[in-house]
Biopython code that builds the backbone (N, CA, C, O; Angstrom):
import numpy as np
from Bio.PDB.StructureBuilder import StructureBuilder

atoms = [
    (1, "UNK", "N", (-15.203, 166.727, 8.327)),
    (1, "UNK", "CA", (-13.915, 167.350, 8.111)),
    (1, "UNK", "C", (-14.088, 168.539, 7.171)),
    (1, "UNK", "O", (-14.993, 168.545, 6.337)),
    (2, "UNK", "N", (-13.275, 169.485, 7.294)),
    (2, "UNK", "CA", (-13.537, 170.729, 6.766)),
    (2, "UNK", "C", (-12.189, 171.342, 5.789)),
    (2, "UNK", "O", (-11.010, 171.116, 6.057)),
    (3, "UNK", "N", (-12.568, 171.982, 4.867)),
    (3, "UNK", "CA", (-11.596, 171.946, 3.673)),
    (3, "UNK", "C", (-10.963, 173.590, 3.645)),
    (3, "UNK", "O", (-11.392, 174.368, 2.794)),
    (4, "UNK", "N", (-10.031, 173.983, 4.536)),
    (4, "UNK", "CA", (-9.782, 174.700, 5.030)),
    (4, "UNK", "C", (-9.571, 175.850, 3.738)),
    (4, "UNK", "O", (-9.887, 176.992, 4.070)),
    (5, "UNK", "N", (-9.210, 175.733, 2.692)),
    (5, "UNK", "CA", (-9.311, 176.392, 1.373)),
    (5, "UNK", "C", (-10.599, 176.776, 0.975)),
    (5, "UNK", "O", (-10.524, 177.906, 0.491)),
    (6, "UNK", "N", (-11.570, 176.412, 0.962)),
    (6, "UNK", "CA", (-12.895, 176.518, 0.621)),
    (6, "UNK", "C", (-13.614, 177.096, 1.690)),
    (6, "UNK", "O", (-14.345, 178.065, 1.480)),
    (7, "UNK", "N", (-13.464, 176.527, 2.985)),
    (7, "UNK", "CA", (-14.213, 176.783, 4.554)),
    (7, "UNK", "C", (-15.659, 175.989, 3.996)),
    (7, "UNK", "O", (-16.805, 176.438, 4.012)),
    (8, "UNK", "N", (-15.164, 174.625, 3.492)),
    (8, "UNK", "CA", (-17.197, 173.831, 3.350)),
    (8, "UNK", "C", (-16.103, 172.233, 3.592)),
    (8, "UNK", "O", (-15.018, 171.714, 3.329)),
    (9, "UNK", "N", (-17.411, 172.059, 4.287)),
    (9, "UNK", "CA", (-17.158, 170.376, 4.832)),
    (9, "UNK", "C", (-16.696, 169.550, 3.500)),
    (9, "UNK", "O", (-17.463, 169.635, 2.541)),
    (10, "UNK", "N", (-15.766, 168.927, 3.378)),
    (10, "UNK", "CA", (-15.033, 168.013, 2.923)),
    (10, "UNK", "C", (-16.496, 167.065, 1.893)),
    (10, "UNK", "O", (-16.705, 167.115, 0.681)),
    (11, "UNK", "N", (-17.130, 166.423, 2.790)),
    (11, "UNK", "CA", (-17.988, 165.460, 2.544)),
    (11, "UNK", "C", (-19.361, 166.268, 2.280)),
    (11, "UNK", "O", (-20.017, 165.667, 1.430)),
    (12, "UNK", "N", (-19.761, 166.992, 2.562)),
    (12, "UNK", "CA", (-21.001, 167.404, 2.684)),
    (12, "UNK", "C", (-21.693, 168.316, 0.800)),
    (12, "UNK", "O", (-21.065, 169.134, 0.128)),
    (13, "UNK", "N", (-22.569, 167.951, 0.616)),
    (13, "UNK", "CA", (-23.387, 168.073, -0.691)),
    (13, "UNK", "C", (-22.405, 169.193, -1.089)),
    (13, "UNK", "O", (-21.520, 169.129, -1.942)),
    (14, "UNK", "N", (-22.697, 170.096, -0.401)),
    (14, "UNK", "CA", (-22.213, 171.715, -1.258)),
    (14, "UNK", "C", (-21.136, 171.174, -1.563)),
    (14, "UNK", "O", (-20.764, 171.366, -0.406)),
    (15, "UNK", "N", (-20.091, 170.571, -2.116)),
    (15, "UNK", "CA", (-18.888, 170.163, -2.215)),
    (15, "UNK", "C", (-19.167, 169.694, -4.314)),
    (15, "UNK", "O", (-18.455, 169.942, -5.287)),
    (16, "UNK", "N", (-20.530, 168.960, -4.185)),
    (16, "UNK", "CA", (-20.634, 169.227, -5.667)),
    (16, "UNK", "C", (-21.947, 169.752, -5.611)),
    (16, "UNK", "O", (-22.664, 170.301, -4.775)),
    (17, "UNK", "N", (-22.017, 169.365, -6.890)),
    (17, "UNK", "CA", (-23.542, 170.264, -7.035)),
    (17, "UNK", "C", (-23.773, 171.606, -7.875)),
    (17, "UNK", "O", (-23.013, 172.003, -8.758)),
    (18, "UNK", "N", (-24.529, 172.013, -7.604)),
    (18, "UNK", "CA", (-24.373, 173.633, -7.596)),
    (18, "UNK", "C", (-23.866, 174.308, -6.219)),
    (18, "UNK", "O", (-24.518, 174.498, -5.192)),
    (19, "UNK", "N", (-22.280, 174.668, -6.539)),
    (19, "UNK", "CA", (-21.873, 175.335, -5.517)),
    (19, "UNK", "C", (-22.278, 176.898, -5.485)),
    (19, "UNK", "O", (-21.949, 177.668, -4.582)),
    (20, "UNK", "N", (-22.818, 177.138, -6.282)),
    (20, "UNK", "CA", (-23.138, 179.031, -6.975)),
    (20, "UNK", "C", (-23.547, 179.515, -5.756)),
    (20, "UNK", "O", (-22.992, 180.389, -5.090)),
    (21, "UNK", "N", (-25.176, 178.516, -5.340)),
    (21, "UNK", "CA", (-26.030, 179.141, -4.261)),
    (21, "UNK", "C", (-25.521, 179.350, -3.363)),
    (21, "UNK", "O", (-26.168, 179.987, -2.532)),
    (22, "UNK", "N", (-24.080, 178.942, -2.998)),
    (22, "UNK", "CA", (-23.855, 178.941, -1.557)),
    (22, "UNK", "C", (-23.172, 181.001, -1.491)),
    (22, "UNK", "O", (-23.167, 181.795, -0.550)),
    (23, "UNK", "N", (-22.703, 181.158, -2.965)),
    (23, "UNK", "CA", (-21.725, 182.229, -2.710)),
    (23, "UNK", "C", (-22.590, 183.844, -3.610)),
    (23, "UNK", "O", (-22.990, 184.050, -4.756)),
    (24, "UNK", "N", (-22.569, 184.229, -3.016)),
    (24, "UNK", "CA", (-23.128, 185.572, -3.803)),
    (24, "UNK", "C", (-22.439, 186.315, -4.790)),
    (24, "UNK", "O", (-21.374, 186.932, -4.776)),
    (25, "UNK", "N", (-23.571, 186.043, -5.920)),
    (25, "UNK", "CA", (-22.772, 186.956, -7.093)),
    (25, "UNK", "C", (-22.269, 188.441, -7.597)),
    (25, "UNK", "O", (-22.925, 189.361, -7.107)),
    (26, "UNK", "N", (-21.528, 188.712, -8.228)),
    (26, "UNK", "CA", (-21.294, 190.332, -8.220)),
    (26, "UNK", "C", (-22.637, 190.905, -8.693)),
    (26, "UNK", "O", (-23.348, 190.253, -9.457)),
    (27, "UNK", "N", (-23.069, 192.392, -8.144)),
    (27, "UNK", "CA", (-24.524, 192.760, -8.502)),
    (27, "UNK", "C", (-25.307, 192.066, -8.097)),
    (27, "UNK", "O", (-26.362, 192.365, -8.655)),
    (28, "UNK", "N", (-25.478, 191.125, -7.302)),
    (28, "UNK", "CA", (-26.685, 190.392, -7.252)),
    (28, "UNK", "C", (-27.562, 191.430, -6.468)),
    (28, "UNK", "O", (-27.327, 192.330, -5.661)),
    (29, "UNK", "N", (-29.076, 190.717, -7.281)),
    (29, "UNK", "CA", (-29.804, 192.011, -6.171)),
    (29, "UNK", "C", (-30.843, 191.006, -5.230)),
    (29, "UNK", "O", (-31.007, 189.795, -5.083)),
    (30, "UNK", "N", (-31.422, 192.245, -4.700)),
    (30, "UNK", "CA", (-31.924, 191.672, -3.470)),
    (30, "UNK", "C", (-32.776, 190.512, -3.195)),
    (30, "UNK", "O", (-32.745, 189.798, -2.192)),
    (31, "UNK", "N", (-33.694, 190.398, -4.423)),
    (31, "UNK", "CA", (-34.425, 189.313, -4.641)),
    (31, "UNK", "C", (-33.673, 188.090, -5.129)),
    (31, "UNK", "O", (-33.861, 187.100, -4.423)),
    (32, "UNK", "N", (-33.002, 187.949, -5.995)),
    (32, "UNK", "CA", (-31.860, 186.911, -6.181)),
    (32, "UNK", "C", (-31.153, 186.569, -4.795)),
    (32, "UNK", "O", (-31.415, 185.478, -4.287)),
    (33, "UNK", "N", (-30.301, 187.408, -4.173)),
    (33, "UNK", "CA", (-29.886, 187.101, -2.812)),
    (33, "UNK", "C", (-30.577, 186.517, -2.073)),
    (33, "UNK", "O", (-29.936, 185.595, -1.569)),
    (34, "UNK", "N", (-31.965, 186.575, -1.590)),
    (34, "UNK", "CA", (-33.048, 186.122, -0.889)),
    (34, "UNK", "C", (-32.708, 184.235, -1.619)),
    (34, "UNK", "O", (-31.980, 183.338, -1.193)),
    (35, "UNK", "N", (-33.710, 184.315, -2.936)),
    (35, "UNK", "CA", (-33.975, 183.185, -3.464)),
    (35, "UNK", "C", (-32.430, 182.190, -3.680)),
    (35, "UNK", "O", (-32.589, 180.979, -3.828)),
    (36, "UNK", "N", (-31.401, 182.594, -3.685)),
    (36, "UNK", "CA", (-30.007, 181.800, -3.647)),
    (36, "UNK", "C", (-29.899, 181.460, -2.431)),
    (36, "UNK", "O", (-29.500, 180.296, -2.421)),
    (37, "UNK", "N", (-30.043, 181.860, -1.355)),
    (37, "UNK", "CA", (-29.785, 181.812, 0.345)),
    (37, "UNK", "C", (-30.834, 180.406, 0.781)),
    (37, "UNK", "O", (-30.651, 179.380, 1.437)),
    (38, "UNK", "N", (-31.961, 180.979, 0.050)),
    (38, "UNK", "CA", (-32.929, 180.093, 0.224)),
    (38, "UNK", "C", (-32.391, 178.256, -0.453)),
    (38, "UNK", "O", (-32.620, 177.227, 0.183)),
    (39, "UNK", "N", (-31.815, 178.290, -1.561)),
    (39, "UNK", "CA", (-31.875, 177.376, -2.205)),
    (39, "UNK", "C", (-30.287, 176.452, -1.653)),
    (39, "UNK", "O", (-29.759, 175.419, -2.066)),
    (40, "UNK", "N", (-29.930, 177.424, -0.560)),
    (40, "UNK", "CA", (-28.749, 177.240, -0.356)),
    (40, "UNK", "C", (-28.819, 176.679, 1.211)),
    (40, "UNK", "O", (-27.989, 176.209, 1.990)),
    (41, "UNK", "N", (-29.724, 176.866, 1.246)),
    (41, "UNK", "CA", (-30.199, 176.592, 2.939)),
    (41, "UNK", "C", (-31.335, 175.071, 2.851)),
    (41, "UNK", "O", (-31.416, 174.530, 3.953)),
    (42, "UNK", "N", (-31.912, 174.583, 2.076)),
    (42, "UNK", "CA", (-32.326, 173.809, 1.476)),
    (42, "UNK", "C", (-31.514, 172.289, 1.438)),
    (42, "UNK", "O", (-31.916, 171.162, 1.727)),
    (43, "UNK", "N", (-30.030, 172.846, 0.890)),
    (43, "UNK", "CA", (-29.036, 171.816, 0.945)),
    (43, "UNK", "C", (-28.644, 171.630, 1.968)),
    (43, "UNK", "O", (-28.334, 170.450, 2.134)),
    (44, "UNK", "N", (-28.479, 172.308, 2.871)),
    (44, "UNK", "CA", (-27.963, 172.392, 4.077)),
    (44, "UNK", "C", (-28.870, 171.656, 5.184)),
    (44, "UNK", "O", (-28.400, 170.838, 5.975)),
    (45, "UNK", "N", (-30.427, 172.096, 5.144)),
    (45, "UNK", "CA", (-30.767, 171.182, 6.002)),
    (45, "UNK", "C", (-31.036, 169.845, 5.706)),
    (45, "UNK", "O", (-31.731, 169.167, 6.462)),
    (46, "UNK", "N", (-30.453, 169.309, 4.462)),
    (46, "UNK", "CA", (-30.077, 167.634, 4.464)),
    (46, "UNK", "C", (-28.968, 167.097, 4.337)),
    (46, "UNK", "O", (-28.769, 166.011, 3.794)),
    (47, "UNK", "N", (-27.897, 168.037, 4.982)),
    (47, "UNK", "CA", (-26.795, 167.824, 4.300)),
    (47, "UNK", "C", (-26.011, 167.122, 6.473)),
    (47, "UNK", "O", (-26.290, 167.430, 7.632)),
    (48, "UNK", "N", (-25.215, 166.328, 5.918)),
    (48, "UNK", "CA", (-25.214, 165.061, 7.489)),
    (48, "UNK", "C", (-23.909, 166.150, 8.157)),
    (48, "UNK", "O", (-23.786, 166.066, 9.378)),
    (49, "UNK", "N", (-22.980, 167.116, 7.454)),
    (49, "UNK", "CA", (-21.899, 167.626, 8.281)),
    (49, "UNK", "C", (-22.588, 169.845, 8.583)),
    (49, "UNK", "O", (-22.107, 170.970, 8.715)),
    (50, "UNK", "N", (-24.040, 169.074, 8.522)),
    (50, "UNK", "CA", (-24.198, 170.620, 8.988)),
    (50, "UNK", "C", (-24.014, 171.449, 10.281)),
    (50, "UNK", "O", (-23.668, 172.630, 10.311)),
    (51, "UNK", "N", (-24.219, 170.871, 11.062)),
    (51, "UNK", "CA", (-23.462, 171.443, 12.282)),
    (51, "UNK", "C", (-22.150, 171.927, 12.214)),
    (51, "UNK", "O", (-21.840, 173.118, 12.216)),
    (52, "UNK", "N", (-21.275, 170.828, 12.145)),
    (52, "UNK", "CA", (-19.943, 171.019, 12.389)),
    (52, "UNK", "C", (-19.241, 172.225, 11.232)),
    (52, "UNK", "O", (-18.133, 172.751, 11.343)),
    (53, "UNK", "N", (-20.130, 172.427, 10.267)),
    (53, "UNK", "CA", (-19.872, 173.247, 9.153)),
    (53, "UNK", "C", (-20.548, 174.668, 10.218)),
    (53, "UNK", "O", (-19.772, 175.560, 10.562)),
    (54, "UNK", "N", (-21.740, 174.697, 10.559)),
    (54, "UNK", "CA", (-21.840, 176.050, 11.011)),
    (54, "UNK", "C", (-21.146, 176.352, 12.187)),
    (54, "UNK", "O", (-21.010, 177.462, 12.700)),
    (55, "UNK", "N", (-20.666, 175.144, 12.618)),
    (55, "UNK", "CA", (-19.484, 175.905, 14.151)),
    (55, "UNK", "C", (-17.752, 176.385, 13.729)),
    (55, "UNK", "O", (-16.887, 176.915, 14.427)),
    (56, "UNK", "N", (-17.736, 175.868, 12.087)),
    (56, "UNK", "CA", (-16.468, 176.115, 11.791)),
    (56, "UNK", "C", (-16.563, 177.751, 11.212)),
    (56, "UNK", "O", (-15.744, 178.660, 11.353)),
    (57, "UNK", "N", (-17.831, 177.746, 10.541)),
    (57, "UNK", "CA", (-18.377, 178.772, 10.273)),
    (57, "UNK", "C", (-18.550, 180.662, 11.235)),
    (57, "UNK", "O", (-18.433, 181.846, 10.920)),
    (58, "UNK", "N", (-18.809, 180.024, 12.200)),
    (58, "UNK", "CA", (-19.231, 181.488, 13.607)),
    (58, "UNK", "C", (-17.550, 181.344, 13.942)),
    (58, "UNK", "O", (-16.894, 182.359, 14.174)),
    (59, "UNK", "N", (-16.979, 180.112, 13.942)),
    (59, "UNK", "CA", (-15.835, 180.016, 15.156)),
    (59, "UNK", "C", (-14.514, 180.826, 13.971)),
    (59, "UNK", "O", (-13.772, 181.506, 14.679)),
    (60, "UNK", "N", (-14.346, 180.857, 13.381)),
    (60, "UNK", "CA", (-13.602, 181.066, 12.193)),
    (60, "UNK", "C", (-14.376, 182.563, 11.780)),
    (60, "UNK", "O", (-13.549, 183.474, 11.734)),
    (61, "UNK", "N", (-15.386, 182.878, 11.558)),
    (61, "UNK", "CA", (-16.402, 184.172, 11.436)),
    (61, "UNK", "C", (-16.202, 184.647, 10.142)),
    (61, "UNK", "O", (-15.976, 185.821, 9.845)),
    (62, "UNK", "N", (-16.323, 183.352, 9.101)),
    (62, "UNK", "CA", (-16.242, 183.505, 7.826)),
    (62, "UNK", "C", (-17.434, 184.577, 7.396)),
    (62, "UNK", "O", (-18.568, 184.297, 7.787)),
    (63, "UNK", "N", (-17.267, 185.688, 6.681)),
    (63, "UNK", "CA", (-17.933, 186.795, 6.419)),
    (63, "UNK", "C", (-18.843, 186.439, 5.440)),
    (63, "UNK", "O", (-20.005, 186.843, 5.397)),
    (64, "UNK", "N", (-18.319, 185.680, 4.651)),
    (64, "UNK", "CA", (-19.240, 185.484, 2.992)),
    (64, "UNK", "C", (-20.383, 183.873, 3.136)),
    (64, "UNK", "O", (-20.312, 183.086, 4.080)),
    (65, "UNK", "N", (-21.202, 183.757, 2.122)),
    (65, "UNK", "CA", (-21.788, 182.710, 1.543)),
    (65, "UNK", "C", (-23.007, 182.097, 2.984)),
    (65, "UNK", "O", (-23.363, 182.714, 3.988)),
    (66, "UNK", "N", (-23.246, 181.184, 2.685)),
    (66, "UNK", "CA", (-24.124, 180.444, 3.287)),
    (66, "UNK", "C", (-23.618, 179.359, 4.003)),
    (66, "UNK", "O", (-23.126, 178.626, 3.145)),
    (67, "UNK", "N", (-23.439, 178.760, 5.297)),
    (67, "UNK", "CA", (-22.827, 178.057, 5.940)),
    (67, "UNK", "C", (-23.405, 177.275, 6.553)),
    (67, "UNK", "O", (-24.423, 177.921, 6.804)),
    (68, "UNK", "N", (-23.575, 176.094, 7.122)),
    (68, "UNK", "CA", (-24.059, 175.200, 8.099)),
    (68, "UNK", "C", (-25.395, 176.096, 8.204)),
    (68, "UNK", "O", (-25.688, 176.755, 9.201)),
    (69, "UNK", "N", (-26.066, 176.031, 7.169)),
    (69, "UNK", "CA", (-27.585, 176.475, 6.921)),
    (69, "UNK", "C", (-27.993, 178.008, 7.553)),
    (69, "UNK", "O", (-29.138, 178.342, 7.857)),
    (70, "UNK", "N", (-27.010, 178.691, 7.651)),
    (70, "UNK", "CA", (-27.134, 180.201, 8.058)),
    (70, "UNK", "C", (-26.178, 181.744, 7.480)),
    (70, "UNK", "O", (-25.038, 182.187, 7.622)),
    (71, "UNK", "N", (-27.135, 182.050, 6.956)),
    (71, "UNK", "CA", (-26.411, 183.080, 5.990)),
    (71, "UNK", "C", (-25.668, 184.162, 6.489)),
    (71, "UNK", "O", (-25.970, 184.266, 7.678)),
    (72, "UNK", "N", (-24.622, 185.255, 6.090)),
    (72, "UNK", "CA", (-23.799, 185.844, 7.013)),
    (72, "UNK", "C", (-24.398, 186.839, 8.076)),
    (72, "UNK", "O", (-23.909, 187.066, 9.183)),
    (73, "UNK", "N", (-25.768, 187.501, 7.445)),
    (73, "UNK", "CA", (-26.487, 188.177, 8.388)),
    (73, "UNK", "C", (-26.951, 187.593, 9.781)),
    (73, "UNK", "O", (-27.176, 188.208, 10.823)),
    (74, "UNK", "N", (-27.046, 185.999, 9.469)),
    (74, "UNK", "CA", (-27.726, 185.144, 10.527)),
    (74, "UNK", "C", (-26.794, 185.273, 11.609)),
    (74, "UNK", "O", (-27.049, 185.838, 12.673)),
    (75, "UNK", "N", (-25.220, 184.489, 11.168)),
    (75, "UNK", "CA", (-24.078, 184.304, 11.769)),
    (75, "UNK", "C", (-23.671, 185.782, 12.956)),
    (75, "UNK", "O", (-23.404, 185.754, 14.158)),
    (76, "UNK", "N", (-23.792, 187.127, 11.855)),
    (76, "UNK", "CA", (-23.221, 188.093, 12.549)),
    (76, "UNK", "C", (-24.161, 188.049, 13.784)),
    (76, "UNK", "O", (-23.713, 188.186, 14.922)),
    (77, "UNK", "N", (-25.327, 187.876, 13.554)),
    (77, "UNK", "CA", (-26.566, 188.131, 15.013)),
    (77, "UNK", "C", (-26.310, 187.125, 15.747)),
    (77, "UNK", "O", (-26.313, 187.459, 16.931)),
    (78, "UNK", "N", (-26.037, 185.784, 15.551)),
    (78, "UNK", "CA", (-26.131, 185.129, 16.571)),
    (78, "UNK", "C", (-24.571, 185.192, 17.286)),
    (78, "UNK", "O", (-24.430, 184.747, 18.425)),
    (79, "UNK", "N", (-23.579, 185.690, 16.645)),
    (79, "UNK", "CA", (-22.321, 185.845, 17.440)),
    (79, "UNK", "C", (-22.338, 187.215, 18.142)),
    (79, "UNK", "O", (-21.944, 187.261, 19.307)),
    (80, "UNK", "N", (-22.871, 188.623, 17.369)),
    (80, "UNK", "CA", (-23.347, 189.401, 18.545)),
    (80, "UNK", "C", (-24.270, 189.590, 19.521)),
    (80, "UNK", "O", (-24.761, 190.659, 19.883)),
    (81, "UNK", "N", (-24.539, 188.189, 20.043)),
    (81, "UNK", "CA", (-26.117, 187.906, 20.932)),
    (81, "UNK", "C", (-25.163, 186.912, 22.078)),
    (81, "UNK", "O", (-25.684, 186.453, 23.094)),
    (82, "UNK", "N", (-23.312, 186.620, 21.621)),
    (82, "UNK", "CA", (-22.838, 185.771, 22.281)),
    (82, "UNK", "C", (-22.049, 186.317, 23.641)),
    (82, "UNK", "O", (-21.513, 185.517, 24.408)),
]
sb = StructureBuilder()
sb.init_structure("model")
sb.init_model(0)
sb.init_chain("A")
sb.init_seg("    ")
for serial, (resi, resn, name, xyz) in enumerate(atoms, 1):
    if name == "N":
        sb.init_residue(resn, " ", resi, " ")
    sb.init_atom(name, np.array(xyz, "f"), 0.0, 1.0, " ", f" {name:<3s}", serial, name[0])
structure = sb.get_structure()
């Protein structure tokens, strides 16, 4: 289930934790961006509502953060490949 205020699965890790990695900071630079995405994608592939988080994710075409283990650059390519 998905927390329509937030756009992150209800149940799923990113919910506590360190939510930081999922969202990009002001100024962040490029190497930080890399290594947050990374650490953010990490959670994601053990996290049990990842799918349904990245289909709410493309289907909805949330612009920001890290989603069902694919970051917004990922998302934009695989929805303009659709």
């Amino acid at each position: 289930m998905l927390d329509a205020r937030h756009d992150a699965p209800l149940d799923g890790p990113c919910r506590s934790g360190a939510r930081d990695v999922f969202e990009p900071a002001v100024n962040e630079r490029a190497e930080a961006v890399r290594e947050r995405e990374e650490a953010a994608k990490a959670v994601c592939h053990r996290c049990p509502v990842r799918l349904p988080c990245r289909r709410h994710a493309l289907a909805d075409r949330i612009p920001h953060g890290v989603r069902g283990g694919l970051t917004p650059d990922e998302r934009h390519l695989l929805l303009a490949n659709t």
